[in-house]
C-alpha positions, -999 to 999 in steps of 0.1 A, spaced: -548 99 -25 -548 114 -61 -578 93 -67 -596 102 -41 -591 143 -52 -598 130 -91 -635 114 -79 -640 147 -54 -635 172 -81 -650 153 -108 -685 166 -105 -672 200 -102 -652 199 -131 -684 184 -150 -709 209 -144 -681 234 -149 -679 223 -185 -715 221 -186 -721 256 -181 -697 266 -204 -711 247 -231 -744 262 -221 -732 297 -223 -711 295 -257 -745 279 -271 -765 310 -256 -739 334 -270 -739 318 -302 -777 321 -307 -776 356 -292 -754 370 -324 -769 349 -349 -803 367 -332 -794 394 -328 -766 402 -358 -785 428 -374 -789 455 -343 -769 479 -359 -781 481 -393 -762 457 -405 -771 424 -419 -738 405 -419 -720 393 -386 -688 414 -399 -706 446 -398 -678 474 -383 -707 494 -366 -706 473 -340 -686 452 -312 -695 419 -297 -699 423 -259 -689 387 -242 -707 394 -204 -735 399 -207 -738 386 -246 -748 413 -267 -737 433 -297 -726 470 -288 -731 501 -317 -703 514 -321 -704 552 -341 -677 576 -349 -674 605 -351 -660 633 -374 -649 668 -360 -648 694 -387 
């Protein structure tokens, strides 16, 4: 019996990963792209966030009251 549930969800578990993989790759050429939206030319710039769905870098400003 365990077999049998091993070779059903198999495939599943496959393309599961698959996607994944697809979607870190995607991500990681979005903010290697993409890593200078904010001004910034360096992934560590603090003007802006990293946004995981949908994969995209967010400008973050503050501001000052006087």
């Amino acid at each position: 019996m365990p077999g049998t549930i091993w070779r059903a969800l198999r495939p599943l578990l496959l393309m599961v990963l698959v996607v994944a993989v697809v979607f870190v790759l995607f991500s990681v050429g979005v903010a290697i792209g993409t890593n200078d939206k904010c001004g910034g030319s360096r992934l560590d710039n603090v003007n802006k966030e990293w946004n995981y769905f949908p994969p995209r870098w967010d400008c973050t400003t503050t501001f000052v009251n006087n």
